[in-house]
C-alpha positions in Angstrom: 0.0 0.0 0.0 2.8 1.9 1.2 4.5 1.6 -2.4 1.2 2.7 -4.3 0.8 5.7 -2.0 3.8 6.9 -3.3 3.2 6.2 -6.9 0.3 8.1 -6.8 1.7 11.1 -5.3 4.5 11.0 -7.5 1.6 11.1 -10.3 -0.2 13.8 -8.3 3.1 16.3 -9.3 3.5 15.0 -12.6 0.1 16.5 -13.6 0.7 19.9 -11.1 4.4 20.9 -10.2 7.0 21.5 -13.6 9.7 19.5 -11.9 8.7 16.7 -12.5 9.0 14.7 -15.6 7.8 11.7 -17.4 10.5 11.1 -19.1 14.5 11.1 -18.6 16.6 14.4 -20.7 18.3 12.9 -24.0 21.8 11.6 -22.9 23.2 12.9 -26.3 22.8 16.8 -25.9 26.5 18.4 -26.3 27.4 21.8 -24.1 30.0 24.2 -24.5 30.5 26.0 -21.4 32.9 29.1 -21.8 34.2 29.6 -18.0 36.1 32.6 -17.0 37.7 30.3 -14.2 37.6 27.5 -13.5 38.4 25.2 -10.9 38.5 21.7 -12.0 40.1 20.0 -8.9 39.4 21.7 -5.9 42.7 21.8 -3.6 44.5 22.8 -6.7 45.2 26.0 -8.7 42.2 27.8 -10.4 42.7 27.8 -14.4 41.8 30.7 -16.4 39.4 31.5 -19.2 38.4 27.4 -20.3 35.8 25.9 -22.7 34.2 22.7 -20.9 32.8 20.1 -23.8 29.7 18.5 -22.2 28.3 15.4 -24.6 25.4 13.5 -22.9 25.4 13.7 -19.2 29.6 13.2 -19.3 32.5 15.6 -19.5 33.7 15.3 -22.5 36.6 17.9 -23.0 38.6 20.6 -21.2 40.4 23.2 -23.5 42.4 25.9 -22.5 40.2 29.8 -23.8 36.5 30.1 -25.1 36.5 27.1 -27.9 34.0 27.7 -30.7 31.4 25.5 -30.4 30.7 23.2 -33.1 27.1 22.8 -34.9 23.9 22.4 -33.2 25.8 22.5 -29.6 24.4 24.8 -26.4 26.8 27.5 -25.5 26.5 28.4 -21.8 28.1 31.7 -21.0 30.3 31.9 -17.4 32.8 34.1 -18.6 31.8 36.4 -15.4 32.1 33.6 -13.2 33.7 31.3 -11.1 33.1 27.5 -12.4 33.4 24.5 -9.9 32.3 21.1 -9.4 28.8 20.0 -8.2 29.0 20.2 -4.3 28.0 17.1 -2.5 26.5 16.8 1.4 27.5 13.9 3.7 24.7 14.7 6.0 21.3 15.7 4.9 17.9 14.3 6.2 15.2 14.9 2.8 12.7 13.2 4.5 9.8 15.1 5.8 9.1 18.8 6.6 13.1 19.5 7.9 13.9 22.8 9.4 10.7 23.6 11.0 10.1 21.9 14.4 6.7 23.5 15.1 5.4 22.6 11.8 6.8 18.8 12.1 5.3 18.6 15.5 2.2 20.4 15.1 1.3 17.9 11.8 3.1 14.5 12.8 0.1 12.6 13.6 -1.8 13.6 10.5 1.0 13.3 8.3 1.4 9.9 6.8 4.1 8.9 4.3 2.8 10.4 0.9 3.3 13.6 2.8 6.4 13.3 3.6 7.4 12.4 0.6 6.3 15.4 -1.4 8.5 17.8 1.4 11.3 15.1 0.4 10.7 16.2 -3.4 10.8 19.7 -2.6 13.8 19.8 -0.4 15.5 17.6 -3.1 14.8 20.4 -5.2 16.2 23.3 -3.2 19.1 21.4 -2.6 20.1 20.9 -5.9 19.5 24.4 -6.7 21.6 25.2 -3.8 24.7 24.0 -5.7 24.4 20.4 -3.9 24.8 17.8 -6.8 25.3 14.9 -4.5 23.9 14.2 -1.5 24.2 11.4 1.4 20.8 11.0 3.0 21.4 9.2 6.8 17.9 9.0 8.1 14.3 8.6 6.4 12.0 6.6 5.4 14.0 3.4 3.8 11.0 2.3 1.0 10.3 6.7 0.6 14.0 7.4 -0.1 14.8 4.6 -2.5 11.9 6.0 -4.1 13.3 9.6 -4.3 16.5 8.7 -5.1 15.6 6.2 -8.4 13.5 9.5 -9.3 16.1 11.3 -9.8 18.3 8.6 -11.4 15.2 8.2 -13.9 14.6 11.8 -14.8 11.0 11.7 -13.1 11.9 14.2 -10.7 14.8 16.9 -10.1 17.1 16.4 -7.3 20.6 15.3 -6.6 22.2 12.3 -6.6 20.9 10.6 -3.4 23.3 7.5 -1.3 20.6 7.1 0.9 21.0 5.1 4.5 16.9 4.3 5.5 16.8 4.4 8.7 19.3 4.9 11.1 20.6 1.9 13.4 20.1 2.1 17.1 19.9 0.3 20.3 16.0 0.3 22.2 16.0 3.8 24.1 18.9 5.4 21.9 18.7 8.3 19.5 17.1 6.7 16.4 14.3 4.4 18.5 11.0 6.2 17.2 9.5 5.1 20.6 11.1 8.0 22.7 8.7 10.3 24.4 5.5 8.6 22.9 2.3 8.0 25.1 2.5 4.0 25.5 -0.5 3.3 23.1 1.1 4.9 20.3 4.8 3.5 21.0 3.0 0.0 21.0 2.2 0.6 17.3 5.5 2.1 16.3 7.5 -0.8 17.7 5.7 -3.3 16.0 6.6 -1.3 13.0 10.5 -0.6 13.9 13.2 -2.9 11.8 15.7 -0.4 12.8 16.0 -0.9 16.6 18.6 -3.7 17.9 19.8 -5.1 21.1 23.1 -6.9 21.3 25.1 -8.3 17.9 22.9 -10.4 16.5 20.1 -8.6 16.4 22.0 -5.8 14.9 23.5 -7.7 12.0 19.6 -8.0 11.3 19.2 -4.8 11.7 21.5 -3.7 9.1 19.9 -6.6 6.7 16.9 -5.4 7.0 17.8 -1.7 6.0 19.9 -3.2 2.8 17.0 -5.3 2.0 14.9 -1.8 1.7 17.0 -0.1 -0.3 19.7 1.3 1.8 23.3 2.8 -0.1 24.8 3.1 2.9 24.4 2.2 6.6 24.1 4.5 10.0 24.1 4.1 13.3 23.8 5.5 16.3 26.9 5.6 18.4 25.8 7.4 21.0 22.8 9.3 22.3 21.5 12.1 20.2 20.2 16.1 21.1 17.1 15.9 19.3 15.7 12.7 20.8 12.7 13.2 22.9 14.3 11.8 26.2 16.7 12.9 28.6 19.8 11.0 29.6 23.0 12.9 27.8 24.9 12.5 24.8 27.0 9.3 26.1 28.0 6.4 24.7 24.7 3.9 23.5 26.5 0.7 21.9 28.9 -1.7 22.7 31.8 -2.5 20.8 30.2 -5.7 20.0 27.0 -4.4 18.4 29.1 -1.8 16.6 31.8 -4.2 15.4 29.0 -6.6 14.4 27.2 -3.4 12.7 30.3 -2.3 10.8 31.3 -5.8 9.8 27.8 -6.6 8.2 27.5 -3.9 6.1 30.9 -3.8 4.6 30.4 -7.4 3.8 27.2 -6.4 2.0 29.3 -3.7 0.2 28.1 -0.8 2.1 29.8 2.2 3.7 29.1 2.5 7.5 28.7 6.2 8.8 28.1 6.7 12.4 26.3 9.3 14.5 28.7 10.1 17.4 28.7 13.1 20.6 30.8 11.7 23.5 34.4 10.8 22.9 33.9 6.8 24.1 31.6 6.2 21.0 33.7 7.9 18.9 36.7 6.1 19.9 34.6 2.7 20.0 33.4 3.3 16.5 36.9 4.1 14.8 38.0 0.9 16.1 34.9 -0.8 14.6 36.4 0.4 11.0 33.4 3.0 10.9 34.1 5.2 7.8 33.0 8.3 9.0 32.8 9.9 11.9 29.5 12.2 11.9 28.9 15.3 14.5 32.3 14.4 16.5 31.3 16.7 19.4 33.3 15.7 21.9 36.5 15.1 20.5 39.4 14.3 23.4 42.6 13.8 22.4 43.2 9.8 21.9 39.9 10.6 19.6 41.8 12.7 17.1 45.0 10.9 16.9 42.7 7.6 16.3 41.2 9.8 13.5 43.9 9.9 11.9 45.7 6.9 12.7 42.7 4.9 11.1 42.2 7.6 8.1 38.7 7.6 9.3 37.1 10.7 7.9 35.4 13.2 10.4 31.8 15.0 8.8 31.6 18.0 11.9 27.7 19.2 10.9 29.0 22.3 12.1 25.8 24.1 11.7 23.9 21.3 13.2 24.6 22.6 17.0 23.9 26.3 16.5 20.5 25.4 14.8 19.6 23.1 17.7 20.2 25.2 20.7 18.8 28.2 18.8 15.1 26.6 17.9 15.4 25.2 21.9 15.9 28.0 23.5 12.5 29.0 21.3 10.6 26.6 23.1 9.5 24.5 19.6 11.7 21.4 20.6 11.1 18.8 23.7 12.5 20.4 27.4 14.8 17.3 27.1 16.5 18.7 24.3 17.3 21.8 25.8 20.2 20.7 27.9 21.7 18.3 25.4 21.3 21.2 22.7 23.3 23.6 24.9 25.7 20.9 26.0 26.7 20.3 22.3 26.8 23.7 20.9 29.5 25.0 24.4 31.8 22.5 22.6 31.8 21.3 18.9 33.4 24.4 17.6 36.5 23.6 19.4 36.6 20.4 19.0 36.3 20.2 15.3 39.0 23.6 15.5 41.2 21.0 17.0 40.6 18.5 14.4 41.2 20.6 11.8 44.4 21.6 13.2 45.8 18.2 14.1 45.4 17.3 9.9 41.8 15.1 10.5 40.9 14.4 7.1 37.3 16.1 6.8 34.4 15.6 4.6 31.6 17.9 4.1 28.0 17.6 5.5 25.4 19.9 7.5 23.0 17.3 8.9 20.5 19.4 6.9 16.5 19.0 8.1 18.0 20.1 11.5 18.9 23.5 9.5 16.6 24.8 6.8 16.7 22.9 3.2 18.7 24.5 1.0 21.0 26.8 3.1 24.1 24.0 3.0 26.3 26.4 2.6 26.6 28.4 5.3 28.6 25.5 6.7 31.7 26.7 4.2 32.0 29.9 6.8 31.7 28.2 10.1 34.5 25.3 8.4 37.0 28.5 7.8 36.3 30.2 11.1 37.3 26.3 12.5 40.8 26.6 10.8 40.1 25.6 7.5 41.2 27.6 4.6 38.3 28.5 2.0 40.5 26.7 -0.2 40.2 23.6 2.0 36.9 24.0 2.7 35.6 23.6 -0.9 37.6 20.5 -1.4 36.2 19.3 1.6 32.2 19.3 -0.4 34.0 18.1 -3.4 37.2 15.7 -3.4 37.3 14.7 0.1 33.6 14.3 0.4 33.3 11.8 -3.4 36.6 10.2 -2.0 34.6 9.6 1.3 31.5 8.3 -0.7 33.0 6.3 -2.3 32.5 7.9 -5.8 35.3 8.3 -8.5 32.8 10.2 -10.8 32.2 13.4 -9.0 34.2 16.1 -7.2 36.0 17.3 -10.5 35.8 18.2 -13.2 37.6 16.2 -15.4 37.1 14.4 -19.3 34.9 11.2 -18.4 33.5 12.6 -14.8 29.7 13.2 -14.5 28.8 16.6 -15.7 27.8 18.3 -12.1 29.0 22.0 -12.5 28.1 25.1 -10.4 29.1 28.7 -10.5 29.4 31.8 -8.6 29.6 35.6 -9.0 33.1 36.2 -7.7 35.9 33.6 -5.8 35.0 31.6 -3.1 38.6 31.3 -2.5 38.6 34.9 -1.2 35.3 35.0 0.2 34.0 31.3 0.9 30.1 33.0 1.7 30.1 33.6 -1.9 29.1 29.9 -2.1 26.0 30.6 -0.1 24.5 32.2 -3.5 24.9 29.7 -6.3 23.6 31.3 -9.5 24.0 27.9 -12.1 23.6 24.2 -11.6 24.2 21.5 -13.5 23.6 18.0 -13.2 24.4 15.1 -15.5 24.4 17.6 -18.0 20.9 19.1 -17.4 20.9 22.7 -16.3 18.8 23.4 -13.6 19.5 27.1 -12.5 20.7 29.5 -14.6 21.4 33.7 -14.1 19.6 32.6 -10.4 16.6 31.5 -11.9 14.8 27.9 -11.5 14.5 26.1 -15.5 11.8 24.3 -16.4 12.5 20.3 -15.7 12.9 18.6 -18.1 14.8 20.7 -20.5 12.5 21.9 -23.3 
């Protein structure tokens, strides 16, 4: 039923919103985009005035000046601007309203899955116009997402590229267990419903099973206790090293990524020796924590913007009184211990845990990254090489002959004021444009 309600929403747009589509863009359209600089690979130099040959949905050709284009080809003109890859998220939740806790909780128990996913449609939609090309989704609906993201993949709808994880991993009581704070009679009904809660390793490798078997890219748990949950008892440490180990070990057998939710130091620690791939939030980050960051490789995703969001709508009133505490608790110390991160050489990967912060305004993590330690130079490398090297993605990141053809621009250089990124005036994703001079196209291409 579940599957049908979606289809039939999905139909719904088709007949009423222009970003949808019935049918995918022709792969065999060829762009000449003249770019008054461009850089290619983020973390090096910046070329000047270049010609990017676009055939399909494929980078075809780089050439040095403003090539002429040859018959029947689209000419985009940049010459004004600043041309980079497609930027790509680690954290983002697409799932549901996002961003606006008194809406969320005001509508949850009249808002049933078909709802939900038309927000998910619409915030894949800002996103991308937001410069964000790639995105890795770590918590929503596991049918809903797998869903969006083939969507996208098809040309039915316009979004980024999702690697979606379902539904976050976690022990009974712990951060991702739907069941916190519910009267009893509605907790009964969610629990029978739950595939993602697990209690010791067994019953976590099914977990993780069960969220591959519903469509899941990538897998997330919950290392530790989390600032949004509806109960009170901290940020500590939630699993033991044998549910994590047996967590990790599952998934990367099944040829998944494992990316974990972690505040306190322990369950960071715990989950870098678990061979977790990234390390998302990193609040608390002691000392032994960094140096096993980098002694492992493991990448660290510091949703800088995730904190500040949270205490700010608690101290509102329009979040649970247990998140109050936990909010202000995080937010006292993330920024310096992601500063000392950065400054110990922690490899870092790009992500806002977006649907905390409002849809679409990703990158206002860029200046809260600098003001860490990170140079803007860093910084963008960080949403582009490090994060498709994180992903586990060769074909994004650059731009480079034989890449996918996700560009972006800006008025001005990011690498001399990285807010310029907040304001992304044209997007391009496997070689469909969808912004241009600012403004939404129509979807698909006419």
């Amino acid at each position: 039923m579940k599957r049908f309600a979606w289809a039939a929403a999905a139909a719904v747009l088709s007949a009423s919103l222009p970003l949808v589509a019935q049918t995918a863009p022709e792969a065999q359209n060829v762009t000449f985009i003249h770019a008054g600089t461009l850089l290619a690979k983020p973390g090096e130099s910046p070329r000047g005035p270049s010609t990017i040959i676009i055939r399909g949905d494929k980078i075809a050709e780089l050439r040095d000046g403003y090539a002429e284009a040859e018959p029947g080809a689209r000419v985009v003109d940049l010459k004004d601007r600043f041309v980079m890859p497609g930027l790509i998220d680690m954290h983002v939740h697409l799932w549901g309203i996002g961003g606006d806790p008194v809406a969320d909780r005001m509508t949850d128990l009249n808002r049933d899955d078909v709802d939900d996913m038309l927000y998910a449609i619409a915030n894949a939609r800002v996103t991308l116009e937001a410069g964000f090309t790639t995105v890795r989704d770590l918590g929503g609906d596991a049918r809903g997402m797998r869903a969006l993201r083939q969507g996208v993949e098809t040309g039915v709808i316009a979004g980024p590229t999702a690697v979606n994880a379902g539904n976050a991993i976690s022990v009974s009581g712990g951060h991702a267990d739907s069941t916190n704070g519910v009267a009893g009679i509605y907790a009964e009904a969610l629990h029978q419903h739950n595939t993602n809660t697990c209690d010791g390793p067994d019953d976590c490798r099914r977990a993780v099973r069960e969220q591959v078997a519903l469509g899941a890219q990538v897998i997330k748990y919950m290392s530790t206790g989390g600032v949004l949950s509806n109960v009170s008892g901290g940020l500590g440490r939630a699993m033991t090293d044998e549910e994590m180990k047996a967590i990790v070990d599952t998934a990367h057998g099944l040829g998944r990524r494992v990316a974990t939710h972690s505040h306190a130091a322990a369950g960071t620690k715990a989950a870098i020796r678990a061979g977790v791939d990234t390390i998302d939030h990193g609040t608390f980050l002691d000392d032994e924590a960094i140096a096993l960051l980098k002694e492992h490789g493991t990448w660290l995703v510091p949703t800088m913007i995730a904190p500040v969001t949270a205490v700010e709508q608690a101290r509102a009133g329009v979040l649970p009184p247990a998140v109050l505490p936990k909010a202000e608790e995080a937010a006292a110390v993330a920024f310096a211990s992601h500063s000392k991160a950065i400054a110990a050489g922690v490899k870092i990967a790009f992500g806002t845990d977006t649907g905390v912060s409002k849809h679409g305004e990703n990158a206002r993590e860029f200046a809260l990254l600098v003001k860490a330690g990170l140079s803007p130079a860093d910084a963008l490398k960080a949403a582009t090489v490090n994060a498709a090297e994180a992903l586990g993605r060769n074909s994004i990141g650059v731009i480079e002959v034989g890449k996918d053809a996700d560009i972006i621009a800006v008025a001005g250089s990011p690498l001399d004021d990285v807010t310029r990124m907040e304001t992304v005036d044209f997007v391009m994703r496997h070689g469909v444009i969808h912004k241009a001079d600012g403004k939404r196209q129509a979807f698909p291409e006419s």
